[in-house]
N, C-alpha and C positions, 0 to 999 in steps of 0.2 A: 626105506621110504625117505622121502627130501623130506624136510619141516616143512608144515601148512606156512605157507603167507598172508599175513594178515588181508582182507578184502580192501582197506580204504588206506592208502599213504599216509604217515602223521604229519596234519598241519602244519609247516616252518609254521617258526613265528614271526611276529610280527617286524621284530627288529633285524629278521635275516632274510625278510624279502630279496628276492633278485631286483640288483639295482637301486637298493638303499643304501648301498655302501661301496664304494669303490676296491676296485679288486685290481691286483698288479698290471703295470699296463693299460688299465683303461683310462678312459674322459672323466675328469671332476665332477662331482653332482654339479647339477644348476638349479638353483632357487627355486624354488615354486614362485610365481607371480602373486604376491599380493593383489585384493582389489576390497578398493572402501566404498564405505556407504554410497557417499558423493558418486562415487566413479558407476555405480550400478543405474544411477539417471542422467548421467551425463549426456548433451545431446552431442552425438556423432555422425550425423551426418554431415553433408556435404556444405550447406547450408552456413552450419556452425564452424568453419575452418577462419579462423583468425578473428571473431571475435572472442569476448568472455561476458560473463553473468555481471552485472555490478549489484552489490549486494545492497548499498543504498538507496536502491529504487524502489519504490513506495506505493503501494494504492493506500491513501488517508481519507479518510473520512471528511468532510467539511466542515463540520462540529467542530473538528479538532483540530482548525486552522485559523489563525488569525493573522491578521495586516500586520506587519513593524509600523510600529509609531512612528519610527523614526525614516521612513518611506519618503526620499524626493517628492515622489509626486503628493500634489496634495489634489487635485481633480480630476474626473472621470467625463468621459463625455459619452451622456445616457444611451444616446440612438446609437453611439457604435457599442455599445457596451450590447445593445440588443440583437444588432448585427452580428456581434460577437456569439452571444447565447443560441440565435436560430443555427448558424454555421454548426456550431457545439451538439446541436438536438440531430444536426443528418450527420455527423461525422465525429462526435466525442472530440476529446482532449486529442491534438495531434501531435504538441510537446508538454511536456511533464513541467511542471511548475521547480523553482528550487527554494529549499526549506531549511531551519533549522530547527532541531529540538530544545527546548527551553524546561531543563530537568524541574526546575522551583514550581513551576506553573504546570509540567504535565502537558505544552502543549506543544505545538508547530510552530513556528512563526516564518511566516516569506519573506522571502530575500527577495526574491524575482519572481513575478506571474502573476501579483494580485488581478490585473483584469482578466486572467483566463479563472479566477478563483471563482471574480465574481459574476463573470459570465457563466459558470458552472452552474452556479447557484438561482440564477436566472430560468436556466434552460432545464430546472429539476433533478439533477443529479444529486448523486447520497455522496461522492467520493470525487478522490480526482488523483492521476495517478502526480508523484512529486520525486523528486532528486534530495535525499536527506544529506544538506554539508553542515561542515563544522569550519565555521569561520570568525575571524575576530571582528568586534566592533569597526573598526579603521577600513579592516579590507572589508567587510560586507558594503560597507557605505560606497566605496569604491567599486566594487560591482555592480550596484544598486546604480551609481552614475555613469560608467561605460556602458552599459545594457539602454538605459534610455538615452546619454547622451549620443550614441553610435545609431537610434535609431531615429533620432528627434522623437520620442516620444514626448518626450516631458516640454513643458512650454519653459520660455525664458528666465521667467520668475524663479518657477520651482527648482530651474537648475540653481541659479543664482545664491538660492539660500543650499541648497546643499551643498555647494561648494565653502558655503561658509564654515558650515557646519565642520565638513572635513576639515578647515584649514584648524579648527577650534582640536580639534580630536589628535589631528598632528602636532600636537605641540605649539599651536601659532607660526606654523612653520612660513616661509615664504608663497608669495604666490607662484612665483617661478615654480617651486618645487610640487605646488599642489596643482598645477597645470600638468607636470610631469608625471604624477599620479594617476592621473584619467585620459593622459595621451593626446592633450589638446595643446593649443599653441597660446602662447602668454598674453596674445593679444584677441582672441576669440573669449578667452575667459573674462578678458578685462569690458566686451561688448555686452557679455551673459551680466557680467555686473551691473554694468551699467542703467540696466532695464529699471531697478531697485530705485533710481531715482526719478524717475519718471511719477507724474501727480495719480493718485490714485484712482480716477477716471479712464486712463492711458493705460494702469495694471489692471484694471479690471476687465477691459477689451483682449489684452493680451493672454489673462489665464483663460477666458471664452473661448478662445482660440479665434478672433473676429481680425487680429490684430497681430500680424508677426512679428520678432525682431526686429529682424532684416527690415519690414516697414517705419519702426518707430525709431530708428538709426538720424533719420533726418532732422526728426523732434529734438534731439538735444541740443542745447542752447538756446533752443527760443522762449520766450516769457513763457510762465506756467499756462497762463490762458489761451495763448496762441496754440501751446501744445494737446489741448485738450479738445479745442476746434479742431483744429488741422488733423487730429485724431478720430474722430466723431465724422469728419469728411470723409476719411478715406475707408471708415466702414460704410458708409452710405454710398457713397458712388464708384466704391470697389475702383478706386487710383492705379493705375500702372505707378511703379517707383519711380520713373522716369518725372512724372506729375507730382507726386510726391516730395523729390528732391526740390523740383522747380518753382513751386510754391513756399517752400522752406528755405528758399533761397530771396522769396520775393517778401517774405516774413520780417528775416536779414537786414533785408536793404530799406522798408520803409516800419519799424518798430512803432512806429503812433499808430499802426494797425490795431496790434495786442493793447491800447485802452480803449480800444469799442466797446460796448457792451455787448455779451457774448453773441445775441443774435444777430447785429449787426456783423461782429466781424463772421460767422459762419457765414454768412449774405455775401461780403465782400470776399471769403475766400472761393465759395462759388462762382463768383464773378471772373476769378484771375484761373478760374483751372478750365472754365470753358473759353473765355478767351485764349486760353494754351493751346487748349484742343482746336479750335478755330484755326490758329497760327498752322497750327500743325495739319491740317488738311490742305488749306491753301498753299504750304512749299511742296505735300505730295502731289497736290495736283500740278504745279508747276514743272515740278521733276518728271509727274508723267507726260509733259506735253512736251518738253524738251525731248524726253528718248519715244515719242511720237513721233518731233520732227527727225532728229537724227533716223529712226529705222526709215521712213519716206526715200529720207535724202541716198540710205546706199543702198535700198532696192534700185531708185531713178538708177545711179550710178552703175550694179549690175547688170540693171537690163539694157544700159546704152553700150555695155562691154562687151554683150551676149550680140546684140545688132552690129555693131561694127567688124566683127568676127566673123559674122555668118553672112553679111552682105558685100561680094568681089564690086569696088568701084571701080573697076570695066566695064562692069554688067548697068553700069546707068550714061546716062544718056547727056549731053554739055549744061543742058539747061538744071540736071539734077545737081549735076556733081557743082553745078556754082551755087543751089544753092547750100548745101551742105558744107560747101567751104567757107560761104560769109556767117553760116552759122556757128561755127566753131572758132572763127575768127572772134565772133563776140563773148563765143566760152572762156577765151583763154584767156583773159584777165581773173578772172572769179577762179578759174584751177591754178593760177600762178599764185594767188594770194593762199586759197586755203595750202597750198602746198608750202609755204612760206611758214602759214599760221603753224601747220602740224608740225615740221621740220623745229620750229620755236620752243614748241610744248614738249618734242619729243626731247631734244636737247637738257633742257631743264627737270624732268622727270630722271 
């Protein structure tokens, strides 16, 4: 009889699996693919194809945020601040604030978004989501003033001193070079300065926001008093620049104005800006009656172009065609001149 065979094959073991080892002739093992934590939530879809996570991105609490002191701006303006909050109640935070941590103190501190912070806080929120960076003094300030100086947020004043500020932080460096810092031109910065001397009736219209720049540009050089009228005018009767300039011009030329006493000279510059405006209507209306008469004159002229065209002098009769001949007889003095006049104008032009 054969030997019984055992019922069940023994085990290989583990280390003589087929295919754990290479045998003569065949393919090299290939790795097993690792996979980490990370990678087990990683999002793969479609969606996710070229962006990434940034790990600095924040939900913070609002407790745990506070203003920089050291913040350009130094005013808010309430009702947009509330406009802000209701927008915030139907649609939350739409950009992330940017923050820094402040290890001694435990807290947040803003670089950029205090109005979305504090419109947050407005419209009831616990959080608000932030961008946590790490930045130095010099460059925070410097971001702090491209973000409002690129969007004119900030009024003239507030830029004004925080450019100071940074020039203090660089070293006392040049203004040239602290121009070159925030990307402005040497002579815009030197208008932003300029604000700073203006009497403090004139700053206080300007951080209001009642009172722009750009409007108080005219004001320098005039006596302090004349600037503070001429200032207090153009919030009152909302000035075109154009009025603006004109009166500062008229400031200029007759100076025993600026020792009125101030309601008189507010009186008197009321006087010269309606008087302006006065001026100013009566040359529009002249200019419209001029290109009144001109359109008149070459419609007349079209439609005697369009008749001569369209009527064969065959077709009229002795008594017509003489009169149509002494009439044109009297034309041609008046069409030899203008043709004269234009040929003059056109020359010269």
């Amino acid at each position: 009889m054969s030997e019984a065979r055992p019922l069940q094959e023994p085990v290989p073991s583990l280390r003589n699996l087929p295919g754990d080892q290479a045998t003569p002739g065949s393919q090299p093992l290939r790795r097993r693919r690792r996979f980490t934590v990370d990678a087990l939530f990683a999002d793969t879809s479609p969606r996710a194809v070229g962006t990434r996570e940034l790990a600095t991105a924040k939900e913070i609490r609002l407790d745990r945020i506070e203003p920089d002191p050291d913040q350009p701006r130094r005013s808010f303006d309430e009702e947009r601040l509330e406009e802000l909050a209701a927008s915030i109640r139907l649609e939350g935070v739409l950009q992330p604030i940017a923050v820094r941590y402040d290890a001694e103190r435990d807290r947040y501190v803003i670089i950029h978004g205090e109005r979305r912070w504090r419109a947050a806080q407005l419209a009831g929120l616990e959080s608000i989501p932030a961008i946590v960076r790490e930045v130095g003094d010099e460059q925070r300030l410097i971001q702090q003033l491209m973000e409002n100086i690129l969007r004119e947020d900030l009024n003239a004043l507030d830029r004004a001193a925080a450019l100071r500020r940074l020039k203090r932080q660089m070293g006392d460096a040049p203004w040239e070079q602290v121009a070159e810092a925030v990307g402005i031109k040497r002579s815009r910065l030197f208008q932003l300065l300029s604000t700073e001397k203006l009497p403090e009736p004139v700053q206080a219209e300007i951080r209001a926001g009642r009172l722009s720049e750009k409007q108080s540009r005219p004001l320098h050089g005039l006596p302090e008093r004349a600037q503070a009228a001429l200032a207090e005018l153009i919030v009152e009767e909302g000035l075109e620049q154009r009025e603006i300039e004109r009166l500062a011009r008229a400031l200029r030329a007759a100076p025993e104005l600026a020792q009125l006493p101030a309601e008189a000279l507010r009186a008197r510059l009321r006087e010269l800006a309606r008087a302006a405006a006065s001026r100013a209507v009566t040359s529009s209306r002249r200019g419209s009656r001029r290109a009144s008469r001109a359109s008149e004159l070459v419609t007349a002229l079209e439609r005697l172009r369009q008749l001569l065209e369209a009527i064969d002098p065959g077709s009229l009769d002795a008594a017509e065609r003489q009169i149509i001949a002494e009439t044109m007889q009297r034309l041609r003095p008046a069409l030899r001149r203008w043709q004269e006049v234009l040929a003059t104008q056109r020359e010269r032009s």
